[in-house]
N, C-alpha and C positions, 0 to 999 in steps of 0.2 A: 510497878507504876501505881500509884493511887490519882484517883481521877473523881474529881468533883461533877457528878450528874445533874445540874438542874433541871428539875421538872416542872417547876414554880406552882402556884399556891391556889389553883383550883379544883383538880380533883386530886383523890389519893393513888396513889399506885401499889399495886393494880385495882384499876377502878371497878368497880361493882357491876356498871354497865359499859353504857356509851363515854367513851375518854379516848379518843385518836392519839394525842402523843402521849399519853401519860400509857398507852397499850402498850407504844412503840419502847418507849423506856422499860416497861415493864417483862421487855421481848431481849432488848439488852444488852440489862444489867447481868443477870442469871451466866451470861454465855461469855459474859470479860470476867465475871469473877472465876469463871474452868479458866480458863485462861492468864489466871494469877492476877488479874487486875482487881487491886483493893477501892471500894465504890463507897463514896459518901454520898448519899441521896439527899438533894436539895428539895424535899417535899412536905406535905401537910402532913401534921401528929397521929392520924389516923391512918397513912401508909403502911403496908404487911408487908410489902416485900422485902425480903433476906437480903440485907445488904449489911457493911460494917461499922456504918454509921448514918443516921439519919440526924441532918437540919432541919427546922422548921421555925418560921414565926408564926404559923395557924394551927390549931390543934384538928381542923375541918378544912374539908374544902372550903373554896370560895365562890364556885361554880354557878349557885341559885345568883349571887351578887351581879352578874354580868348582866343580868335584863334591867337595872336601875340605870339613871341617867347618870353618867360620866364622872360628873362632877362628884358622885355619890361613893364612885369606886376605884375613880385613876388612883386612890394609895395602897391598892392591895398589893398588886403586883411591888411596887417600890419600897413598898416596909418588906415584903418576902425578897426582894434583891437586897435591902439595907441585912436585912439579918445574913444575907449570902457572903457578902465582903466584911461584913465581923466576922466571920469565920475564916476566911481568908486570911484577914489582918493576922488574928492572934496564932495563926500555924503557919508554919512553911517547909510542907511537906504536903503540900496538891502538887502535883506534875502538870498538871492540865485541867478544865474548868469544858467541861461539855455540856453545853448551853441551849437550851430549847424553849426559851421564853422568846416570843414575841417583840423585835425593835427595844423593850426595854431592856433583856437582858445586854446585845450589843451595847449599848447605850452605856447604860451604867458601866460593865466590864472594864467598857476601851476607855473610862475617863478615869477608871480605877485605876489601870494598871499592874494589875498583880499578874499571877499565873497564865501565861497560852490559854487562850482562846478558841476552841473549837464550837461554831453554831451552825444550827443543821435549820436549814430553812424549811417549813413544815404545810405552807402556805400559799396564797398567790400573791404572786413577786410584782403583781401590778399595784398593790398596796404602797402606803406610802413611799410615795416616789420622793419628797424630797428627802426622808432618810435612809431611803436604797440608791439616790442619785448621787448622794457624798458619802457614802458608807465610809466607817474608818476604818483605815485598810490594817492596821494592827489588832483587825478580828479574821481570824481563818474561816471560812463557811463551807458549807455541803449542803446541795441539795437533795432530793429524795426522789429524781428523775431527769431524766436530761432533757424531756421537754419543759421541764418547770425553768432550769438554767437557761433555757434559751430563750425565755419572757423577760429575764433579769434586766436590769438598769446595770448599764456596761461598770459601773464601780462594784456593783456587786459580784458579775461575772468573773472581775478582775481579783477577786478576793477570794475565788469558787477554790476546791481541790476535786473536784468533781461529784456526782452523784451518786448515792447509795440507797439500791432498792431497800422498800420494807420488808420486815420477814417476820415470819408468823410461827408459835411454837406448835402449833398445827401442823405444819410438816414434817414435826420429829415424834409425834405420836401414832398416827396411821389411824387414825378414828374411823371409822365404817359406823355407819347408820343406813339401816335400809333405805331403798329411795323410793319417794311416792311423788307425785303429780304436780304438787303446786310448784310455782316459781317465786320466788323470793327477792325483794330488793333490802337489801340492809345496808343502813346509816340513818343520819338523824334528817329528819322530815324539813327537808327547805326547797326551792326553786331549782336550787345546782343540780342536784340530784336526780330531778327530774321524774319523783314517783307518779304524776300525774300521767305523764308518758308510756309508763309500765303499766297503769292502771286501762287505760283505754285499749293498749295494745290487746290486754289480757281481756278485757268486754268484748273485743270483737271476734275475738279468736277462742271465746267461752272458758277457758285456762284460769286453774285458778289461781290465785297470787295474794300472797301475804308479806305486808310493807312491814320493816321491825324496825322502829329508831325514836326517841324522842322527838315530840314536836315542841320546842323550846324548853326543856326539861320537863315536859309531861309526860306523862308513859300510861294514862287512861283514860277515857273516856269522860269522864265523871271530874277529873281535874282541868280538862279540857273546858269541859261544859260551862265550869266555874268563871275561867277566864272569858267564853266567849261570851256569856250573858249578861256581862257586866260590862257597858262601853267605858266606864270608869276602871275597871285593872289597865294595871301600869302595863300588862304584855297584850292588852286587847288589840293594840293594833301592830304589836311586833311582825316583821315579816314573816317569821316563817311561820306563827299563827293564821296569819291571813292567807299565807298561800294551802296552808290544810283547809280552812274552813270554805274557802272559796275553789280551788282547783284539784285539792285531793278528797276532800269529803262527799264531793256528789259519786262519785263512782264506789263508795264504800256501802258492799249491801251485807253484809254478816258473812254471807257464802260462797259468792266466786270473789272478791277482794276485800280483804281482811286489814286493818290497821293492830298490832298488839303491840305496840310501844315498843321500849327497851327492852333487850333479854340478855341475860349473861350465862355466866357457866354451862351447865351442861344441858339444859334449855335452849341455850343459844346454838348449842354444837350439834342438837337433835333435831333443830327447824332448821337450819342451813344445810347439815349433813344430808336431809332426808330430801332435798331442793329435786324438780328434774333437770333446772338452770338457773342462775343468779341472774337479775339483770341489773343492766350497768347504763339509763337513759341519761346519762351523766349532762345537765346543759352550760356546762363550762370546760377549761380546759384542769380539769384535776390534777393535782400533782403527785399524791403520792399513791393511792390505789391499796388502803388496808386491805379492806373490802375483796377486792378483783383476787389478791394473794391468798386469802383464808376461803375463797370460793374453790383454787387450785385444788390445796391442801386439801379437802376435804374431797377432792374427787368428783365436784359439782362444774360443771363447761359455765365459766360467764361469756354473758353474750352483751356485748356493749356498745356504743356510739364510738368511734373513730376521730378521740378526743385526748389532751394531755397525755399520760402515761398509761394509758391503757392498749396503744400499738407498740411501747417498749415489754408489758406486760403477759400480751396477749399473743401464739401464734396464731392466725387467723386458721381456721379450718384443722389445728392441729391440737391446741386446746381450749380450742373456742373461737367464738364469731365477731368481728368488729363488722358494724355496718355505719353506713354515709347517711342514713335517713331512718325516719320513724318505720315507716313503708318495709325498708331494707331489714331493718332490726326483726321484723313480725314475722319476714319469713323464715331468716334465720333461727327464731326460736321457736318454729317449727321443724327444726332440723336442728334440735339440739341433741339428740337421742345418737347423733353419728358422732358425738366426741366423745375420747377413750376416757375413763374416770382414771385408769390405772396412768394413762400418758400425762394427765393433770396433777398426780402427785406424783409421779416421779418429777415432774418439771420444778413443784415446789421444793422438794428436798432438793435438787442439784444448786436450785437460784434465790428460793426463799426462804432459809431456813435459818437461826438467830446467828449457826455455826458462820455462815458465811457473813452477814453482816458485822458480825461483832470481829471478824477476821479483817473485816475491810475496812472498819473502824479504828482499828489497831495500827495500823498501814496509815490510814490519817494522825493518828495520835502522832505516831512517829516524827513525821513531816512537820507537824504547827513545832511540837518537843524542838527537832533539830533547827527550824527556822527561825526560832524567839535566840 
């Protein structure tokens, strides 16, 4: 089987830092090619991962581009989908076309026509509703949770082949990092997330806590500062700038809560691994939960809000704590020291680990293959 990945054209894979699907891609590809499946990556020219061919119409991401207004950048994605169907056109030897761009890859794909269509919906499904309300039903889709499918617009649901956890290559390595005190919330600094929540929890309960995620691709202090002193930058009044400056920064005092931006490689794996719990103040209904799965994997208990796929994720009291309220969550992560580290990876290698996803994916390929 050769099987066209797109990843589309804003970061590289595997990205440096902060990059949710270009991780997931980067989680696998590795795990279909053991498994004989030949992988052209639809990504930017600066992509590393070993695959057996790479596409690209960017030699860079395009990632910094997304905080300009609209009109500045609606053609990135479309010149990187236009470059995706000339390759299409001049081969025909793709089996299958697995799709992880955004509405426009559907889009474009289904008015193409070429190759089965499998799209993994990465997001929330309350989004464009009039192009999730007609969705074209000669696109296969997969969500990334079954509570994400069950927000869908019934044409999309209609199109679903069901749900496939994320998995993290953190459960196939057995990482141990000693464990010290702080608690940890990782992803990128916005409202959803709800670090503001983590932050007060951890003031009143003296705990220390260090937040790790870009705040709209800033990852210091000093880049930060740049933006907010100037009410003229184009990102000064971006959201999730303003919800750092206004609801995350007062509680940030160098010592008991910590902002350090983005961290990747073995940085990243030494400040999570060493976590006493991840937390999860999550203020939406999340869909796919990288995060909650690499907290597993590393043997770290998260302890979260009783939201999206974090109750598919999470057993409650057995590798961690869902709670109903701010209140509920505070005490719970005061009783995070009673979840087993060893029951938290075992759970990730039985349910999150690339083997089983890229097995489950396999199992989808099939299905779109024999349907078309």
């Amino acid at each position: 089987m050769r099987v066209l990945v797109n990843a589309g054209p804003w970061l590289e894979v595997p990205p440096a830092g902060y990059g949710g699907i270009e991780n997931v891609v980067a989680t696998l590809v590795p795990a279909l090619r053991e498994r004989g499946v030949s992988v052209v990556l639809a990504s930017v020219g600066s992509s590393t991962l070993e695959t057996d061919e790479l596409v690209s119409a960017y030699d860079e991401g395009c990632f910094s581009e997304l905080q300009k207004p609209y009109n500045q950048v609606m053609g990135i994605t479309h010149a990187h989908l236009a470059r995706v169907v000339a390759e299409l056109r001049r081969r025909d030897d793709i089996d299958l076309v697995h799709d992880h761009v955004e509405v426009v890859g559907p889009a474009v794909l289904s008015a193409y026509g070429g190759p089965p269509v499998l799209h993994t919906l990465h997001w929330d499904l309350r989004k464009h509703p009039a192009f999730y309300g007609a969705f074209p039903g000669e696109i296969a889709v997969n969500g990334v949770s079954e509570s994400q499918l069950d927000r869908a617009p019934e044409a999309l649901r209609a199109a679903s082949l069901g749900a496939i956890h994320l998995a993290t290559p953190l459960a196939d390595r057995d990482v141990r990092v000693p464990r010290g005190e702080h608690l940890v919330v990782m992803g990128r600094i916005c409202g959803l997330k709800g670090q503001h929540v983590a932050a007060r929890i951890c003031q009143k309960l003296g705990l220390p806590l260090v937040l790790a995620g870009p705040v709209s691709a800033r990852d210091s202090q000093a880049e930060l500062d740049i933006v907010a002193q100037n009410p003229y930058h184009p990102l000064h009044s971006h959201p999730d700038v303003r919800y750092h400056l206004d609801h995350v920064a007062p509680y940030l005092d160098g010592e008991l809560v910590k902002w350090v931006g983005a961290v990747g490689g073995q940085e990243r794996d030494d400040l999570y691994g060493s976590a006493r719990a991840a937390l999860f103040p999550i203020q939406w209904d999340e869909p796919g939960g990288t995060a909650v799965v690499e907290a597993l994997a590393l043997g770290v208990p998260p302890i979260g809000l009783r939201r999206g796929c974090l109750p598919e994720i999470i057993d409650h009291g057995r590798t961690g704590f869902l709670a109903d309220t701010e209140e509920e969550l505070a005490e719970w992560v005061l009783r995070a020291d009673e979840i087993d580290p060893e029951e938290c990876r075992r759970e990730a290698r039985r349910r999150f680990s690339p083997s089983v996803m890229a097995d489950r994916y396999l199992e989808l390929y099939e299905q779109v293959i024999k349907r078309r």
